[in-house]
N, C-alpha and C positions, 0 to 999 in steps of 0.2 A: 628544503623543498624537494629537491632531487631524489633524496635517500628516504622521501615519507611517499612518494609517486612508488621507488622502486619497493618500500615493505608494503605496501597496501598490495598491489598487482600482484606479488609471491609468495603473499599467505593465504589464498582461497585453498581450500582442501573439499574431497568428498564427502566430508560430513558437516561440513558447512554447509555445502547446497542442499546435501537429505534434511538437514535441519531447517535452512529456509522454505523447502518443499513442505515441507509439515504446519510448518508457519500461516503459509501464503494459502494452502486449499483448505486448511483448518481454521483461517477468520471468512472465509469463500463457505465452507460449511455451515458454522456456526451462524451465518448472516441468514443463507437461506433455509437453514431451519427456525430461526426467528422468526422470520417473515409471515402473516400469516395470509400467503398470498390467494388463499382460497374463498376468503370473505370480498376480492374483487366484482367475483359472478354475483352480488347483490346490485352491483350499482348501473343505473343503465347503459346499454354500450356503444351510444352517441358517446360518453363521458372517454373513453378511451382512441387517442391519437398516439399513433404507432410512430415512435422517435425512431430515427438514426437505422439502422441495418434492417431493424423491424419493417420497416415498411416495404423490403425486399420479399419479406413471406406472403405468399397466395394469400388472400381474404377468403378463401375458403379455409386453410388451415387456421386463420386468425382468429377465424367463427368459430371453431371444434375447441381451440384450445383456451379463448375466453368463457366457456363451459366451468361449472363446479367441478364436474369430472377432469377435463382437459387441464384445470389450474392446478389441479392435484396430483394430476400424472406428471406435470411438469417438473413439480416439485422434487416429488420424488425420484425421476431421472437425473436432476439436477443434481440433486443431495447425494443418491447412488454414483454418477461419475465424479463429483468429486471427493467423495471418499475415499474410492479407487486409488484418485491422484493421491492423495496424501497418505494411504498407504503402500504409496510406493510400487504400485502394479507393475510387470512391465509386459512389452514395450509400454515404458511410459507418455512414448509420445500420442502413444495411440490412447491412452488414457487420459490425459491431460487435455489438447486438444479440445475434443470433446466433449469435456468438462467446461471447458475456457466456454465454445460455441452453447451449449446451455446456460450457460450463466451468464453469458451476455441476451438472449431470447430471455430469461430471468427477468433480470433488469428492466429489459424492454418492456415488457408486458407490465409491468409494476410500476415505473417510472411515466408509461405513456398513460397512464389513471389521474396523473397531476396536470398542474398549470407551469408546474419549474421543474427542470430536468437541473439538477445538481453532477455534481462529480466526485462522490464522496466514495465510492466503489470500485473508482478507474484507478488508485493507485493496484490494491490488491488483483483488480485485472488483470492489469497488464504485467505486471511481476509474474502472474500465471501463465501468462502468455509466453514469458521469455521464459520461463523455466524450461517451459515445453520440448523448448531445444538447445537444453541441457541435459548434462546426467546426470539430473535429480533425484533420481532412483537408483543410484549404487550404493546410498546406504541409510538407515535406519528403514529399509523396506520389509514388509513380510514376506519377500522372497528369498531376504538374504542378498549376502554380495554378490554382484554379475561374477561369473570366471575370471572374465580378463574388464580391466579398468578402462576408464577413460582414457586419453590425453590429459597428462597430469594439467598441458596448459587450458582445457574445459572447465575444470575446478576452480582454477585461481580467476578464470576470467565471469564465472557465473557471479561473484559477489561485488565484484566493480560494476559489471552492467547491472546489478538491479539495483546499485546506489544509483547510477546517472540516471537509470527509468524514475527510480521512484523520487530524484531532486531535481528534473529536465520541465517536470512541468511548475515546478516554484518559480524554478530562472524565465520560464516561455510568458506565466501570469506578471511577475511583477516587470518585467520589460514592456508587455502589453500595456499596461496600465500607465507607465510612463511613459510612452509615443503616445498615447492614445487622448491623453489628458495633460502631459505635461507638470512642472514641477506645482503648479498652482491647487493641483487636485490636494496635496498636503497642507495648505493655508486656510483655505475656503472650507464650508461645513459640511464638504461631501461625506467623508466618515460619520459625523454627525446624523446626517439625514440617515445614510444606511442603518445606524443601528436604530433612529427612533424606526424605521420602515418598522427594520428584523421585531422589535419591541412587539408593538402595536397588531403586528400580521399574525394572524392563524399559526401555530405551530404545533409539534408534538409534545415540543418540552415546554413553552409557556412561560418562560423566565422574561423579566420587564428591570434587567439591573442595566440595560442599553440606555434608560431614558434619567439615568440619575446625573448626568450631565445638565440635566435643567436645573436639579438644586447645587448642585455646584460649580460654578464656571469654570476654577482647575482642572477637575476633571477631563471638563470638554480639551482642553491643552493636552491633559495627558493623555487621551486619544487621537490628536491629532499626531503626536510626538510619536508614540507608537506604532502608528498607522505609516509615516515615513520611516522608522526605523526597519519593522516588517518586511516593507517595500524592496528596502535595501536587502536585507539577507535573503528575500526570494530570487531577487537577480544575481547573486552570488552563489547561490544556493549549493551547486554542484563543486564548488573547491572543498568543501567539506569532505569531499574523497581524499584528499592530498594534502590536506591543511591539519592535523590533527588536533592543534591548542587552537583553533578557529573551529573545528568542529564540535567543540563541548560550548565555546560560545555560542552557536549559533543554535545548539539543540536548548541549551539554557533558555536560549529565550523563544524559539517559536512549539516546543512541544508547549510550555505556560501556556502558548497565544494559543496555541487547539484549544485548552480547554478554557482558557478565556471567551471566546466566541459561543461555548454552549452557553453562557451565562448573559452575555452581551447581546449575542447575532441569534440563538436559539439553533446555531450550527455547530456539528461535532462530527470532525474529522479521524474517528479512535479508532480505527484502522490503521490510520497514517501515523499516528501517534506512539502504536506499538512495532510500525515496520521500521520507523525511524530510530525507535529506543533500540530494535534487537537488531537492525543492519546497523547503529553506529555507537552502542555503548557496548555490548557486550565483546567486542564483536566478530561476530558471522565466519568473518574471514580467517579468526580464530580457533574456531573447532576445530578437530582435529590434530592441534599441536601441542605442546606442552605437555602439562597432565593428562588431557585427553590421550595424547600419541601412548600414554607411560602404562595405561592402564589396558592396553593392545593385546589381543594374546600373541605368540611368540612369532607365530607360523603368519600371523596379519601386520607384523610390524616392522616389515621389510624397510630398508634405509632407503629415503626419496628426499627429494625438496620440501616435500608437502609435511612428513610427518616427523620429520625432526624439530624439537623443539628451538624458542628464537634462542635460546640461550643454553648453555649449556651448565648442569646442576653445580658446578664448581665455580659460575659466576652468577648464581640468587635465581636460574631461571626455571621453567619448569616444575 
């Protein structure tokens, strides 16, 4: 346990976090250019309550920007700073930032159109968020490498924090849910009722495999079983940093449960699903060593912590 704490913390490197930066403002990008947030200016705009930060912006700016025009400007401010980000501008903090505060006014406006505010976007947030004060931008940028580097300990520590961000709120929900309701919630048909709900209700994806529970009774067993097993791995969530044969465990079974939930819940967490695959299989913490360090040019391959590989080529490593 000791020795899996001390290799996680001192293999972060600077092209680990340029590669998480590309990661995190490129599913940030790709979301809101999905989006097609400009078809909102049809719906009337009683329909729209301003959630969470939103509700901090003047109602006069709130009137300009729920506009066809104003939803389009947003857009594209949005889109344009986080492009920025992910190509590495710098100062990147001044990029990022910026980015992060548009895409959360994004959200806002988008999210305050509904009757349910989800959380399906706040892991990739906030992973932007803590990038922001990182140095994210020292490498795969289009500016090139800064002159002079980080604190080699910036790098190592950028990919431990956005494991505890992006697994701090698994352990915060399933703890919740057990003070809140106690072990009983695992017995009784709560799970059940949740997914005939998700079934039955309005969605975008329209999948009804929630209600097959009524033809078959095991079934409903085996979502209850799962429903308590889930439970349990959210509140453990974050040892996965330091646990390494518990963390192929625990990816085994809850990246399945994302996509079980589009089919079941008509909810799909695929954000969290690829930040979890690339912070904990490939992983993250590993770029820049090995092979990667081997294929350096000569004058960038300077001897450090970071870029030596874990093993040395006369024991199978590298």
């Amino acid at each position: 346990m000791k020795q899996s704490v001390q290799d996680f913390l001192h293999q972060g490197t600077a092209e680990s976090l340029g590669l998480l930066r590309i990661i995190v403002f490129g599913l940030c990008l790709g979301y809101v250019l999905y989006v097609p947030l400009t078809q909102l200016a049809a719906l009337p705009p009683d329909v729209f309550q301003p959630p969470g930060l939103i509700k901090l912006l003047p109602e006069g700016i709130l009137s300009v920007v729920l506009t066809a025009p104003g939803l389009a400007v947003l857009k594209f401010v949005t889109a344009a700073l986080l492009l920025a980000a992910l190509l590495g501008l710098r100062p990147f903090r001044g990029w990022a930032l910026p980015a992060v505060a548009a895409f959360v006014v994004f959200e806002g406006v988008l999210k305050g159109h509904g009757t349910f505010i989800n959380h399906a976007q706040f892991g990739i947030l906030y992973l932007g968020l803590l990038l922001a004060f990182f140095p994210a931008a020292d490498r795969f940028s289009v500016q090139g490498r800064p002159k002079t580097d980080a604190p080699d300990a910036l790098y190592r520590a950028g990919p431990i924090c956005a494991g505890f961000v992006l697994t701090l709120p698994y352990a915060v929900l399933g703890i919740r849910r057990i003070a809140e309701n106690g072990p009983f919630i695992f017995l009784d048909d709560t799970i059940l009722n949740y997914l005939t709900w998700q079934s039955i209700n309005p969605s975008a994806y329209g999948f009804t495999y929630g209600l097959i529970h009524y033809e078959y009774a095991w079934i409903g067993l085996v979502f209850k079983a799962g429903f308590a097993l889930v439970t349990l791995l959210e509140v453990v969530a974050p040892l996965i940093l330091f646990m390494p044969r518990f963390r192929w465990i625990w990816l085994l079974v809850m990246v399945p449960f994302h996509v079980s939930t589009l089919f079941t819940m008509n909810i799909f967490f695929w954000e969290n699903c690829i930040l979890l695959l690339a912070l904990f299989t490939v992983p993250l913490y590993r770029v820049g060593q090995g092979r990667w360090a081997a294929v350096k040019q000569p004058s960038e391959a300077e001897p450090s912590s970071l870029s030596r590989p874990l093993a040395s080529p006369a024991s199978g490593g590298g």
